[in-house]
N, C-alpha and C positions, 0 to 999 in steps of 0.2 A: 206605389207612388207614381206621378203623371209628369214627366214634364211638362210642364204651361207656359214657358219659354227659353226662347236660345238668343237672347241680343248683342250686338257686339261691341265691346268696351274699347279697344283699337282693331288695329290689322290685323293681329294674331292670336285675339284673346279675345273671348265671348263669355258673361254673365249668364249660369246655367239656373232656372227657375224649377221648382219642384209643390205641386202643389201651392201652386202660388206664390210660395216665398223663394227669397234668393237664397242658394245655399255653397254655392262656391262657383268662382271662372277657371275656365280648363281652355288652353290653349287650342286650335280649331282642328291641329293635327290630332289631339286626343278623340274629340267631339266625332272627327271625322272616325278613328279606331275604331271607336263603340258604336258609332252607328247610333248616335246621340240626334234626335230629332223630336220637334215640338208635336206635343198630344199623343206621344209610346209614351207606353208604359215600361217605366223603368224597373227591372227585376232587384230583389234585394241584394241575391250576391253580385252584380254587376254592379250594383250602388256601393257595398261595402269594399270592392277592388279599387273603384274607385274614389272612395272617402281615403282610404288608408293609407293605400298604396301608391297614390297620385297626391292628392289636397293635402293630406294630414301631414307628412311628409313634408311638401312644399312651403306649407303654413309654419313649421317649424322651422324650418331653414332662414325662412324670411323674418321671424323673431329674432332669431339670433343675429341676421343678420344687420337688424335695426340696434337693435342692443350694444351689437361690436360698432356699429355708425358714430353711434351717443348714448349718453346713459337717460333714460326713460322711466318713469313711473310707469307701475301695473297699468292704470287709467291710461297713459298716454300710446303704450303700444296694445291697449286692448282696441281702443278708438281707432289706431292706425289698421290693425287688422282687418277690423269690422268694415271699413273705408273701401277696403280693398279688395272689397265684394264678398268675403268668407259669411259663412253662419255662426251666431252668436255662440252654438254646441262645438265646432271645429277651434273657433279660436279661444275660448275657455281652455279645450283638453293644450294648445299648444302654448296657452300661458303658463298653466300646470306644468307642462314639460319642462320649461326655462328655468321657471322657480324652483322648480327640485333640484337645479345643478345650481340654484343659487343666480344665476343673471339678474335677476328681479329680488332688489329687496329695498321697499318703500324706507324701512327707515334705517338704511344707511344711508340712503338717498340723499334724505331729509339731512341725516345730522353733517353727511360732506356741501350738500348747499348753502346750510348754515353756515358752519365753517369758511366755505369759501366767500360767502359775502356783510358776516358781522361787523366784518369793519369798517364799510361804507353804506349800508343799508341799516335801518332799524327793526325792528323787533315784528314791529305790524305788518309794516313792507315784505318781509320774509316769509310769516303766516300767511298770510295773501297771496301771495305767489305760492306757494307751498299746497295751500287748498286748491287753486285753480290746476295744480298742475295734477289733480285728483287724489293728492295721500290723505289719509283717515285725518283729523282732530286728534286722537291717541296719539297715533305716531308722531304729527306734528310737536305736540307737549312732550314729550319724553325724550326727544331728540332736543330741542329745545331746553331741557333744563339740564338734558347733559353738556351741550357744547357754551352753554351760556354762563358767562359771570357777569357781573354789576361793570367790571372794567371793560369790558366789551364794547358796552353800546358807547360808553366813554370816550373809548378809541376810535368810532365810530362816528362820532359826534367832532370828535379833532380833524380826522379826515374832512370829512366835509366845512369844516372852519378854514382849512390848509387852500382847499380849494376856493375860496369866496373869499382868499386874502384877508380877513379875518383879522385885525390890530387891538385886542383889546385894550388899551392904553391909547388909541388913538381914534378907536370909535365912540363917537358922540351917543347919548340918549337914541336918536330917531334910528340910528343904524342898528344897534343892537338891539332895540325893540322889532327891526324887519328879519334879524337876522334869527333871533328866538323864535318870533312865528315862522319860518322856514322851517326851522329843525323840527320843531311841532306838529304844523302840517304834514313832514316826512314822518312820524309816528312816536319819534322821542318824548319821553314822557317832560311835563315844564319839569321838576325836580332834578332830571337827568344832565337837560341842556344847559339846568342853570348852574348847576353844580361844574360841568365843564366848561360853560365860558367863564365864572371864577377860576380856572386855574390861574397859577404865577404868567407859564407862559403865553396868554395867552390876556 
């Protein structure tokens, strides 16, 4: 394999190219070690001291270290990696590594995000967010009908009444008709909304 370029990402860290693609940045002190320069050809076991023993290593550390940051979907610290100059082959093996001790798991993820926001977001709102943040459709659903009951979005639907001051005995026709299309728009189903602004207190 060729190096085809050496360029530098800050002061002390350069983007090592291989064959055309990027395949990982190695701080200049390293670059300078091996004797790393653009169009040598780079020998296998000097690549594999290198991959292993320097990148793979390093790529691992900085997983965990994102993971111990905040909690992360697979997609979210695979993208981060990828970002951060590695090659697509390096940061797969250092997602594999996380996941076998368990740091990554899409759907707990999912059902503690759930949880943590059923009571003021709705159901669509959560899915949506949930996709974006890259977990599977499966996971989404199955964490979803475990954390979810019918009283949920309910309570959900009260919160956000609590905040919008909300008087059902003192809201005329036009107010309650903006207030229904709010919760609507926010993803509530009409049966849900309607069902909780008929409550007594409300």
């Amino acid at each position: 394999m060729v190096i085809t370029g050496i360029e530098p990402i800050n002061k002390t860290k350069c983007q090592v190219y291989l064959d055309g693609e990027p395949v990982f940045p190695l701080y200049k002190g390293e670059i300078s070690r091996y004797q790393l320069k653009p169009e040598m050809e780079l020998g296998e076991e000097t690549y594999q001291i290198i991959r292993c023993e320097i990148v793979l290593k390093r790529v691992k550390l900085r997983a965990m270290h994102l993971l111990t940051d905040m909690g992360r979907t697979e997609a979210q610290l695979r993208t981060k990696l990828l970002r951060d100059g590695y090659s697509e082959e390096i940061v797969s093996e250092a997602v594999a590594y996380v996941k076998s001790f368990g740091y990554i798991n899409d759907l707990e993820y999912a059902r503690s995000f759930i949880n943590s926001r059923k009571e003021r977001k709705s159901r669509k709102e959560i899915y949506a967010s949930l996709c974006q943040k890259g977990i599977s459709r499966e996971w989404i659903e199955k964490a979803m009908e475990e954390e979810y009951q019918y009283e949920d979005s309910k309570e959900a639907i009260r919160t956000l009444l609590r905040k919008k001051g909300y008087d059902a005995e003192k809201a005329d026709y036009e107010e309650k008709h903006k207030v229904m299309a709010y919760l609507v728009r926010k993803g509530f189903s009409y049966e849900e909304v309607r069902s909780a602004m008929r409550l007594d207190e409300w």
